[in-house]
Structure formats: C-alpha cells, structure tokens
TIMAR-910788 format. One record per residue (C-alpha): residue in three letters; residue number from 1; x, y, z. Coordinates in steps of 0.02 Angstrom, whole numbers, plus 50000, padded with zeros to 5 digits. Each point is the difference from the previous one (the first is absolute). Layout:
r->ALA	k->NUM	px->X	py->Y	pz->Z
...
END
This chain:
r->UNK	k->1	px->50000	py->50000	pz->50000
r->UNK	k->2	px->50082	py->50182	pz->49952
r->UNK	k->3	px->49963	py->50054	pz->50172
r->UNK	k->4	px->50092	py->49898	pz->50079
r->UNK	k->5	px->50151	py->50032	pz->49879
r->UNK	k->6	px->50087	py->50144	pz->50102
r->UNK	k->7	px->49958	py->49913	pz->50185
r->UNK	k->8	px->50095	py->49827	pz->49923
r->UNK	k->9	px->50153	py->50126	pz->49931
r->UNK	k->10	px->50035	py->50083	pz->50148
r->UNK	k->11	px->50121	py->49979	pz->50129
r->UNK	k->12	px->49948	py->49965	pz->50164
r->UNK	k->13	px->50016	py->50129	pz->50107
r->UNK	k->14	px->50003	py->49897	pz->50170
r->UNK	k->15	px->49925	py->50065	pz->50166
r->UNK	k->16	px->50148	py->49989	pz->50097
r->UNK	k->17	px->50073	py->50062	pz->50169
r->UNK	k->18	px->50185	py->50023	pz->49964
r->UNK	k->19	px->50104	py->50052	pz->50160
r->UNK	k->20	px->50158	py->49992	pz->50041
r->UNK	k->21	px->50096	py->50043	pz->50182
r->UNK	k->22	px->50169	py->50032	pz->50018
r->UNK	k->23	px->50047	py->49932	pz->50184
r->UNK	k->24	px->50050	py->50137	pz->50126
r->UNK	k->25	px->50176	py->49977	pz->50085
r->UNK	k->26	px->49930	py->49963	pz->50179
r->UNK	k->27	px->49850	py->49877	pz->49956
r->UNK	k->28	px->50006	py->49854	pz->50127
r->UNK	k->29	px->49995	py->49808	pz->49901
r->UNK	k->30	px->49799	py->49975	pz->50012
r->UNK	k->31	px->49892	py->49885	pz->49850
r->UNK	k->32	px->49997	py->50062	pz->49848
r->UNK	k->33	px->49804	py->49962	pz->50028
r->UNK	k->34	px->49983	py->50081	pz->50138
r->UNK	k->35	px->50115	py->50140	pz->49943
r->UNK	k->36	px->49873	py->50026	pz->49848
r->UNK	k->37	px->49856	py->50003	pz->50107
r->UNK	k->38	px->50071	py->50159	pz->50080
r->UNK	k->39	px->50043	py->50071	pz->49837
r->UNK	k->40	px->49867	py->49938	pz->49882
r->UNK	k->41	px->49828	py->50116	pz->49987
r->UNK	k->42	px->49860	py->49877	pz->50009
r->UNK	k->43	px->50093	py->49861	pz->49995
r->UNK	k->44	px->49947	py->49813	pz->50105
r->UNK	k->45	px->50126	py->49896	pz->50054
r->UNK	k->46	px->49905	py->49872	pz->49857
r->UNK	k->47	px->50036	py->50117	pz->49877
r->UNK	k->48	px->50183	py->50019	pz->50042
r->UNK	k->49	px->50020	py->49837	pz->50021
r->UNK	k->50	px->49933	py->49941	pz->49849
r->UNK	k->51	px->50108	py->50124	pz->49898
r->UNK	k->52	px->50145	py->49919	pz->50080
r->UNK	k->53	px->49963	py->49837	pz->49958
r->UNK	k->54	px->49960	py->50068	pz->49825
r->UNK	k->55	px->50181	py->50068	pz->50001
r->UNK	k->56	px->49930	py->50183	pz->49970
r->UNK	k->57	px->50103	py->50042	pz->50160
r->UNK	k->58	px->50185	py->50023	pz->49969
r->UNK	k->59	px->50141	py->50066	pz->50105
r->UNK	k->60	px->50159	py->50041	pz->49881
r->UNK	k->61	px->49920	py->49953	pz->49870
r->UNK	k->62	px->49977	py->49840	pz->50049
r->UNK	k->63	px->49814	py->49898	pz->50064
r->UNK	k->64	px->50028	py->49964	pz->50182
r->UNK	k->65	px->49883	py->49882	pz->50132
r->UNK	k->66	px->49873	py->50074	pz->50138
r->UNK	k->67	px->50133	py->49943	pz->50110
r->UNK	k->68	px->50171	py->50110	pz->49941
r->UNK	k->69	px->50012	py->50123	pz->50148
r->UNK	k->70	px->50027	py->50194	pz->49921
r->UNK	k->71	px->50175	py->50080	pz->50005
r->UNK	k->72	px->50077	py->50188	pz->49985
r->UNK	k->73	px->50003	py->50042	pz->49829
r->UNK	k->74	px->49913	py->49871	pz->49931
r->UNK	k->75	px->49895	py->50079	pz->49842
r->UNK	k->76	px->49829	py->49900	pz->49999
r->UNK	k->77	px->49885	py->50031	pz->49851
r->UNK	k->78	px->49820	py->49924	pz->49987
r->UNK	k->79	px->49867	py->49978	pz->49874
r->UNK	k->80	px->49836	py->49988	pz->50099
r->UNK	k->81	px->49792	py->49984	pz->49886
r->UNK	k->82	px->49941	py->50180	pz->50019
r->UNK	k->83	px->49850	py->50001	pz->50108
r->UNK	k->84	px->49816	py->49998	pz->49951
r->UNK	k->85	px->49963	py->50197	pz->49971
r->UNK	k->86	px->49842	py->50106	pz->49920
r->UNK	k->87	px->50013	py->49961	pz->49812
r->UNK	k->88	px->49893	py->50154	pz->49946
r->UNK	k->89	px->50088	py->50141	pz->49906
r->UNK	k->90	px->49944	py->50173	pz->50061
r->UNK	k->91	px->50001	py->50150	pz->49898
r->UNK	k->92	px->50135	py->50134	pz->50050
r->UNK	k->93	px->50009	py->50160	pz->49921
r->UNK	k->94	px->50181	py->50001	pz->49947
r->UNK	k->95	px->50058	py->50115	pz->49849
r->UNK	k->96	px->50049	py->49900	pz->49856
r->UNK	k->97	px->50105	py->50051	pz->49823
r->UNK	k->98	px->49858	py->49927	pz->49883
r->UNK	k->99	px->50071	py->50032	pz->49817
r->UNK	k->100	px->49885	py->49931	pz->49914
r->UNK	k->101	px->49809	py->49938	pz->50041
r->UNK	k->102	px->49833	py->49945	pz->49884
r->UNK	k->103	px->49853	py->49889	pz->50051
r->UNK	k->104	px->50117	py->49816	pz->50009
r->UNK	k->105	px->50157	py->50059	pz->50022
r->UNK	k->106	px->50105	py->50114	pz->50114
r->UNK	k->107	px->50188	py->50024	pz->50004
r->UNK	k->108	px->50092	py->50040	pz->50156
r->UNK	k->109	px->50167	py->50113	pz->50034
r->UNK	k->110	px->50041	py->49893	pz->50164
r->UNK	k->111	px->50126	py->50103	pz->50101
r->UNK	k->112	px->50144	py->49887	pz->50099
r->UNK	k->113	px->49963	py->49962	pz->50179
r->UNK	k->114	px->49803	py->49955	pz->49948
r->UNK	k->115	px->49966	py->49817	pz->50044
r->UNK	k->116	px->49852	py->49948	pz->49847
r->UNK	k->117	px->49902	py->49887	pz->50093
r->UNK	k->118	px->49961	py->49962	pz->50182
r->UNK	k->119	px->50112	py->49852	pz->50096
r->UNK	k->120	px->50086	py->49959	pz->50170
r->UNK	k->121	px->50022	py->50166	pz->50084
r->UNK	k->122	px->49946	py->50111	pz->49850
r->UNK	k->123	px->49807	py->49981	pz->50007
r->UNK	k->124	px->49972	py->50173	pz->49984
r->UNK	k->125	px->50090	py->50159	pz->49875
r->UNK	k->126	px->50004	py->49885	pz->49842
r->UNK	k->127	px->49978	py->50033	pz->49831
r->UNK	k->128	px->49844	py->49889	pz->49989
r->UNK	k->129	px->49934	py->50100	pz->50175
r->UNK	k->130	px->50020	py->50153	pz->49884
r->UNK	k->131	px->49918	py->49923	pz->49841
r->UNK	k->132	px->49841	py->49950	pz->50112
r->UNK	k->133	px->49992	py->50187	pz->50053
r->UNK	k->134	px->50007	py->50055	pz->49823
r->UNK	k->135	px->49889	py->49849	pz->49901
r->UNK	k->136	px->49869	py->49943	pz->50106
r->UNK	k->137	px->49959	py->49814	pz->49925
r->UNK	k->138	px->50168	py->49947	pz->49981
r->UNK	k->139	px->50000	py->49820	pz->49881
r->UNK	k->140	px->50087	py->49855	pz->50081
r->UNK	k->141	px->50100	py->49825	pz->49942
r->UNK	k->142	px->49948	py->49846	pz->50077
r->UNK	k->143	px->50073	py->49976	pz->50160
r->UNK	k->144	px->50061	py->50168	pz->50002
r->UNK	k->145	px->49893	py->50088	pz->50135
r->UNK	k->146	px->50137	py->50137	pz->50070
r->UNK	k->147	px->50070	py->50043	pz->49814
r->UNK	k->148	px->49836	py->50066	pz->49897
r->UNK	k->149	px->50039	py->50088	pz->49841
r->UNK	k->150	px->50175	py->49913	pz->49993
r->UNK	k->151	px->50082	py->49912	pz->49864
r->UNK	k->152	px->50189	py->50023	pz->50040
r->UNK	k->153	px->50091	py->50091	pz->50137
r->UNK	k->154	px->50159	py->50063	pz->50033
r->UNK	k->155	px->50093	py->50005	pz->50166
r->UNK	k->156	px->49987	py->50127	pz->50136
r->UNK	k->157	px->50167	py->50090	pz->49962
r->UNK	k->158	px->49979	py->49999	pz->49783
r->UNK	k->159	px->49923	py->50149	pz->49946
r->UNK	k->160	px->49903	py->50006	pz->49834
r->UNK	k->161	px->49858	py->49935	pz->49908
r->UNK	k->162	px->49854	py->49891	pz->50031
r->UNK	k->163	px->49865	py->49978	pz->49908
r->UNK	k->164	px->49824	py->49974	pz->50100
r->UNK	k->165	px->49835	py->49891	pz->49929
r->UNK	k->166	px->49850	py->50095	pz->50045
r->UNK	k->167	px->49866	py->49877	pz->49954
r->UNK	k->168	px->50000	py->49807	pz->49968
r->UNK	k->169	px->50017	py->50011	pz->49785
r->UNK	k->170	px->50165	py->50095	pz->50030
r->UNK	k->171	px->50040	py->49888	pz->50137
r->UNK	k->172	px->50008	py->49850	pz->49901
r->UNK	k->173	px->50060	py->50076	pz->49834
r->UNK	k->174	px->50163	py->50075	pz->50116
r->UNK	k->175	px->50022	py->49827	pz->50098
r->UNK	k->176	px->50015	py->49914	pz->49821
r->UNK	k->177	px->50104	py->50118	pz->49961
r->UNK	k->178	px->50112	py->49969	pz->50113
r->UNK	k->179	px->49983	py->49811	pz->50008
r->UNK	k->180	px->50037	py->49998	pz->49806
r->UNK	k->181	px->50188	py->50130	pz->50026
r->UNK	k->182	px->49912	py->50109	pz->49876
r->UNK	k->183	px->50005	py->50148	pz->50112
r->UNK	k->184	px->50146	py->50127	pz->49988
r->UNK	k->185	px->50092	py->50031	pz->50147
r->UNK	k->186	px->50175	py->50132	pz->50000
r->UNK	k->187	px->50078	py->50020	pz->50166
r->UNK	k->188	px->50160	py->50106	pz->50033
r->UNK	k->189	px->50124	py->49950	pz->50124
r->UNK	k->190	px->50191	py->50064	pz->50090
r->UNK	k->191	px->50090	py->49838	pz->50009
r->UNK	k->192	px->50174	py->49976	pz->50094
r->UNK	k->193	px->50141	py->49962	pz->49866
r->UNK	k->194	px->50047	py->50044	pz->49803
r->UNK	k->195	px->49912	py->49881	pz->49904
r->UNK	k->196	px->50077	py->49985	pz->49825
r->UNK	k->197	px->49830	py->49940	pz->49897
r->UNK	k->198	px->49830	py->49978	pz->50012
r->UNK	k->199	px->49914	py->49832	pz->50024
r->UNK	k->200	px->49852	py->49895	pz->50067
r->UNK	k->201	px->49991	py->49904	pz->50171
r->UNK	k->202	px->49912	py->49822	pz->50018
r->UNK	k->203	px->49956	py->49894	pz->50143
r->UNK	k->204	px->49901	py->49923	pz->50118
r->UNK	k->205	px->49945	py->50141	pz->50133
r->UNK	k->206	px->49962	py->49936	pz->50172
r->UNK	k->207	px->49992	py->50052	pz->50205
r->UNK	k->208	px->50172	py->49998	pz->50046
r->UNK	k->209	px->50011	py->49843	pz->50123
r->UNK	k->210	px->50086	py->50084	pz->50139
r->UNK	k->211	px->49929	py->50179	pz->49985
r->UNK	k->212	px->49810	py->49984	pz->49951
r->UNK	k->213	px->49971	py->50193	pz->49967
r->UNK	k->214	px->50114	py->49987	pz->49848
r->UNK	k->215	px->50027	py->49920	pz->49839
r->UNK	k->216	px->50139	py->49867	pz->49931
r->UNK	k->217	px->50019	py->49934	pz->49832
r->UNK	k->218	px->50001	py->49809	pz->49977
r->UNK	k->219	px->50050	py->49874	pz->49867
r->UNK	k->220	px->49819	py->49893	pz->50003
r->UNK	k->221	px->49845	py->50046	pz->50001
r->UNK	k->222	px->49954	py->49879	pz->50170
r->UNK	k->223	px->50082	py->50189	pz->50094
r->UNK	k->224	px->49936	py->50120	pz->49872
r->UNK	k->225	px->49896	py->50060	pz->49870
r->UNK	k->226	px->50066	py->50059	pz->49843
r->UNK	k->227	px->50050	py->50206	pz->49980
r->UNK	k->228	px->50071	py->50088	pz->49843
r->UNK	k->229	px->50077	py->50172	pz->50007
r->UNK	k->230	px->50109	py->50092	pz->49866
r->UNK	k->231	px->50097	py->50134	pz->50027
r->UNK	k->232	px->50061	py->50142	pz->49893
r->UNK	k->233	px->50154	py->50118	pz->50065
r->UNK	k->234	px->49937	py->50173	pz->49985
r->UNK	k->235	px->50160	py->50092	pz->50067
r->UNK	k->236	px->50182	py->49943	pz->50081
r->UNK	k->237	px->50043	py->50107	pz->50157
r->UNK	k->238	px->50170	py->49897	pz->50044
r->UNK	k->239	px->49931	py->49913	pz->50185
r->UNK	k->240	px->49815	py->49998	pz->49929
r->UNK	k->241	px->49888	py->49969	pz->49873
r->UNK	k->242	px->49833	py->50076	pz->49946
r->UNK	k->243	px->49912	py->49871	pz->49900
r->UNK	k->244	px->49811	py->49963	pz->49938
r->UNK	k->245	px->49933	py->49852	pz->50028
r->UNK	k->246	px->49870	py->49896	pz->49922
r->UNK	k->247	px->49874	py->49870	pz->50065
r->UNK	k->248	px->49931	py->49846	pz->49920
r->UNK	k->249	px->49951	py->49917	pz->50179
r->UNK	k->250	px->49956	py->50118	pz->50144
r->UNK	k->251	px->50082	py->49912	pz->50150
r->UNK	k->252	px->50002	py->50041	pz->50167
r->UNK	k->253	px->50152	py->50101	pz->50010
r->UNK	k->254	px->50058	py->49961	pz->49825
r->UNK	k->255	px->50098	py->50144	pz->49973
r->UNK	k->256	px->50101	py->49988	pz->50162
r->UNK	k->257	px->50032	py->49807	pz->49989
r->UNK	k->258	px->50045	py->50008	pz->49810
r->UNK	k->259	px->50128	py->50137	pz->50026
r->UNK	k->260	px->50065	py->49940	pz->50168
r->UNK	k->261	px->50017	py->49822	pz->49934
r->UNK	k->262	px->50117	py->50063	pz->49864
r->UNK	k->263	px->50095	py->50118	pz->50157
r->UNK	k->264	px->49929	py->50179	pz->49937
r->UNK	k->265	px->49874	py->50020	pz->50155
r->UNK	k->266	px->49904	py->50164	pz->49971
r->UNK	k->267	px->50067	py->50173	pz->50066
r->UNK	k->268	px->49933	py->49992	pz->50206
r->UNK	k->269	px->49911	py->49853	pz->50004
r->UNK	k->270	px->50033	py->49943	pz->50162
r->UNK	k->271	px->49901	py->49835	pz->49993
r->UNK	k->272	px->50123	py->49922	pz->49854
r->UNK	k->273	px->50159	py->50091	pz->50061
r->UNK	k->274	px->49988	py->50157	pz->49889
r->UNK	k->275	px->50028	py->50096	pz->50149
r->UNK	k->276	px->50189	py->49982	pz->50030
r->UNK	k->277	px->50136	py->50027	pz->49892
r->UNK	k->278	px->50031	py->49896	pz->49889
r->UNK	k->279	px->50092	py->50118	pz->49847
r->UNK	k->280	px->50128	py->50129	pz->50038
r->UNK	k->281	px->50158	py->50085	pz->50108
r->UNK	k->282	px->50061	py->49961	pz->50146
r->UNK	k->283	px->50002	py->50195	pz->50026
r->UNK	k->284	px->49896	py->50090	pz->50131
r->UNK	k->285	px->49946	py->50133	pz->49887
r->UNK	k->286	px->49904	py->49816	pz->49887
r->UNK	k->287	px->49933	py->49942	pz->50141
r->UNK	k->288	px->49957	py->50173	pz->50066
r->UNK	k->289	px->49910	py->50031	pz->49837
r->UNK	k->290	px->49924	py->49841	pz->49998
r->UNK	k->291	px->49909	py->50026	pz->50155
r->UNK	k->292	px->49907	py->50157	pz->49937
r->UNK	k->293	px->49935	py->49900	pz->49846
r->UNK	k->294	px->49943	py->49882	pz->50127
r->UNK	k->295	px->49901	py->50132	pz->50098
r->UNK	k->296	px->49948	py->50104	pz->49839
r->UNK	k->297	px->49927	py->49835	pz->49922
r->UNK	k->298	px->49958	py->49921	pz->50153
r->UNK	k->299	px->49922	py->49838	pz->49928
r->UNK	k->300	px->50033	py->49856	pz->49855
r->UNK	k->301	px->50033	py->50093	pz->49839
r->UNK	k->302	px->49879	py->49968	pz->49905
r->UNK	k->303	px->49840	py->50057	pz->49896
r->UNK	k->304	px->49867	py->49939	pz->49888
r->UNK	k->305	px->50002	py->50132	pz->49868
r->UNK	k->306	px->49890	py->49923	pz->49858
r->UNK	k->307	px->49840	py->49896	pz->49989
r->UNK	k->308	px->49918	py->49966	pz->49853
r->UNK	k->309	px->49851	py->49878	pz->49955
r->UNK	k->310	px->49837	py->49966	pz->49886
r->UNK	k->311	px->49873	py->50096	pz->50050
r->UNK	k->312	px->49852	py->49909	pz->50072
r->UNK	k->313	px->49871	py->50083	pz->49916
r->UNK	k->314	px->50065	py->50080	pz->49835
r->UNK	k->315	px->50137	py->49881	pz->49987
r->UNK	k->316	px->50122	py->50118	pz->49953
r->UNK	k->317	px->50179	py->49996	pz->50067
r->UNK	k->318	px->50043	py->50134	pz->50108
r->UNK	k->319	px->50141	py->50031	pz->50107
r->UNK	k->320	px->50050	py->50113	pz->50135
r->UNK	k->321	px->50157	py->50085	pz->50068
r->UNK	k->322	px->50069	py->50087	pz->50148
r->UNK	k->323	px->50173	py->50076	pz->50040
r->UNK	k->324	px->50087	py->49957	pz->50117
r->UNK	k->325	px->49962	py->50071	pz->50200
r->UNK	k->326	px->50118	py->50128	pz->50095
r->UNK	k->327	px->50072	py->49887	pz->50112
r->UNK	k->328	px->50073	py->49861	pz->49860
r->UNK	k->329	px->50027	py->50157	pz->49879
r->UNK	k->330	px->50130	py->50102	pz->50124
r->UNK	k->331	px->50074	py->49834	pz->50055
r->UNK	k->332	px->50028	py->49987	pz->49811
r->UNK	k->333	px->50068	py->50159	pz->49977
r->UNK	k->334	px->50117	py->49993	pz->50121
r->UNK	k->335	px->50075	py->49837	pz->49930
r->UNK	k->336	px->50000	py->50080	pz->49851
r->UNK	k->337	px->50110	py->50135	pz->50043
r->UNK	k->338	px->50117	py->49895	pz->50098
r->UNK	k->339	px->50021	py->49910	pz->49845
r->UNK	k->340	px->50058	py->50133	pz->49907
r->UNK	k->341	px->50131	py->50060	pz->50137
r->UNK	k->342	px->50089	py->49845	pz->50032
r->UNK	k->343	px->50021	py->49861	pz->49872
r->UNK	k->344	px->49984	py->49841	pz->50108
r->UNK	k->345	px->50164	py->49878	pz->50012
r->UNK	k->346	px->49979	py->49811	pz->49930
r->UNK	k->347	px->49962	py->49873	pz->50117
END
C-alpha cells in the first residue's frame, strides 16, 4: 500500500534513554544496581536489572553483572526504554521561515537547534509542535502518531529544508517519493581534511553497537540497511573541505557516518569526532583560531540547501533553495580567509 511506503523507508528513530555518568573521585564501591537506582529518574530495580542482564549497562565500555561493585572513575553509560508519556502533539505558536506554501504542500526554512518532531526529553518546541499551530488537521503515516505532516526529517543541529504534507494525497504522493529515491536532496557540509576528488559512499548503516545514539557502517546487511551518498568538492581550504552532498537513501545520520567512515567527520560535530582537531599546526595561534570557528559555528557543519520533487497535484517538478545561515556562513568565511594567509604544510 503507498501509504505505508514512507513508514517501511524510514529509519527508526528509537525511544531511548541514553545516559551516561562519569564516576566522581570519592564514590564509595556500592552495586552498580543499586548505584543506578540513586541515579536513574524513574527507574525500578526490575528495570535496571533487566538492562543489565540485557548488557545495555556497561562500565568502560564494557557489559558488567548486577554484582560488579562501582569504582572512582569508572564511566558507566546506559540505554534504558523511554517511559510511557502523552503521545498527543500540541500546537505551539513558534515562528517558522515558511518559503514556500499551497493547499498540499509547505516547505520549511528549519533553523539549527530546532528538534522536528517530539521524543525523549523534547516533547515540546518542535517543528511538528509549530506546524500544528500553523495547519490545524495535520495528515499522518501509519503508525506515526507524534510526526503528522512528516515525510523526512533532519536532525536537531542541520539547518535547512523540509518539505511538509498538508493533507493525505500529498502525503502519499511525497512518501513514494521518497520510497522510490526520486526526490532531490543537496546538502552542504565543512568536513575535516583536503579531499582530492569527489565520490559516492556505500554501505550498510546501522546503531553503532557500543554507542546506540550514533551510527556505524557495516559490511552486511544483518547490522544495516543500505545508504548511498555522493559527494561533490565545492572548494579546497587546506585543513577543510566544503563539499555538496547528494542523497539516494536518507539514513539516519547518513551524512555524518558516510563522511566519518571515510575519516572527514563534519566541521564541530561532536557526536562523530568533528569536534577536535583533526587537520592543522601544532601552533597556538591554529588551535587558538580553531576554537573561535568552533564557537562561531557552534554545531555539525552542515545544511540542506536544495529540495526538489514532483508536485503532488500539478505534477510539475519544482525545487527550492536556501543560502546558507549566519552561523555556518562566518564559520566559512573565516576558513576562508585563513586559507588565503597561510598555505597549509603536507601531512
């Protein structure tokens, strides 16, 4: 059935508690259960213990037993089912950067920082709390309660475009859309390191088996599901890259697993290790300089600059385009002037 296409292409986004506790210097040894218990919101003893035996518990990266007796310094993390909550998705007049809009379809400017839809601890200030404000009878996918009017998404700290189903024909005609590759989808992105030619990225995407919240790339499809990106350099500035790139498949995290996997994380993203390093001097002054494109751009580098798709009602292919916002545009601009003061050594 087409309406069922989009819900069967999408990644799951999971509804999970992700913590993790660095031990302080003068904890006394005590259960890791019981520990939990004093640390965990909401959390049984049941709970914890199950998620021990279910070796969601680790301690240095490694699963432990209810038994193992907490230590200084020990750095737990834990992957816990997010709690029952309220489902319903409450209007919130929020201002939104609507570029375009017509009875099925309307495209979104979404700034960085904006979570799209509700989840664990963001069940309130989305996107989709916004959209409900602003279209009152939102259409929804199967199984899709908290995410009407969506067909894609983007992550929390990617600015750009989204485009937004505002009845059930567009619904469907997007979704297949989507489930065929047909639609068009540009990002641009500040990658760590010179890359010398453009190519494409395959692979089996998948939850990274240590750290759930992110995403690895596997050699079978038993730990992934098949992703496609291919990238185009746009412009060389020595210890970075700017590049565009394309989707076929619209993983979870595609972007940032493709371009880590291949050791060019993007510019400040802190969740694949784009937030070190990683190019450069040794000098103060580099990592001085650094630092300020860190805090001007104070997020993953990265932007979804062009959408295009049929229409659902005339059928005609349009397409839509935004520059790129302040924040990734003076972080740009100041990599593009250090690039024309210092030409950088080979490494």
């Amino acid at each position: 059935m087409a309406e069922n296409l989009e819900l069967q292409e999408q990644d799951d986004q999971e509804l999970f508690e992700h913590l993790r506790i660095e031990v302080d210097k003068g904890q006394a040894l005590l259960r890791i259960d019981k520990f939990l218990m004093n640390r965990v919101e909401n959390a049984s003893r049941n709970k914890i213990q199950a998620a021990i035996e279910a070796e969601s518990v680790l301690v240095n990266e490694k699963p432990v037993k209810a038994s193992y007796k907490v230590r200084p310094f020990d750095v737990i993390t834990v992957v816990l089912p997010d709690p029952p909550r309220d489902t319903e998705v409450y209007p919130e007049d929020i201002p939104l950067d609507i570029i375009y809009e017509d009875n099925d379809v309307l495209i979104v400017n979404k700034e960085s920082g904006m979570v799209v839809h509700p989840g664990f601890n963001n069940y309130n200030g989305t996107l989709v709390n916004a959209l409900t404000h602003h279209i009152q009878q939102l259409p929804q996918l199967p199984g899709n309660s908290d995410r009407p009017g969506l067909v894609h998404r983007i992550d929390k700290d990617t600015s750009g475009l989204l485009v937004i189903a505002k009845n059930e024909k567009s619904m469907t005609h997007l979704a297949k859309q989507f489930f065929d590759h047909s639609i068009t989808r540009k990002y641009i992105a500040l990658v760590w390191g010179d890359i010398k030619e453009d190519g494409t990225i395959t692979g089996y995407i998948g939850r990274h088996q240590k750290d759930r919240r992110i995403m690895a790339m596997y050699d079978s499809e038993a730990n992934g599901r098949w992703s496609v990106t291919h990238y185009r350099v746009i412009e060389r500035l020595g210890y970075v890259t700017l590049i565009e790139c394309q989707l076929e498949t619209g993983r979870t995290h595609q972007i940032r697993a493709h371009m880590q996997s291949i050791g060019h994380p993007l510019f400040n993203d802190a969740m694949y290790g784009g937030d070190k390093i990683i190019k450069g001097t040794v000098f103060t002054k580099y990592k001085q300089f650094v630092e300020n494109c860190f805090k001007i751009l104070p997020r993953q580098a990265l932007h979804a600059e062009v959408i295009g798709f049929v229409h659902p009602t005339s059928k005609e292919n349009i397409k839509f385009e935004v520059p790129l916002p302040e924040d990734f545009r003076l972080g740009l601009e100041k990599w593009r002037h250090y690039a024309a003061l210092s030409k950088p050594t080979e490494e």
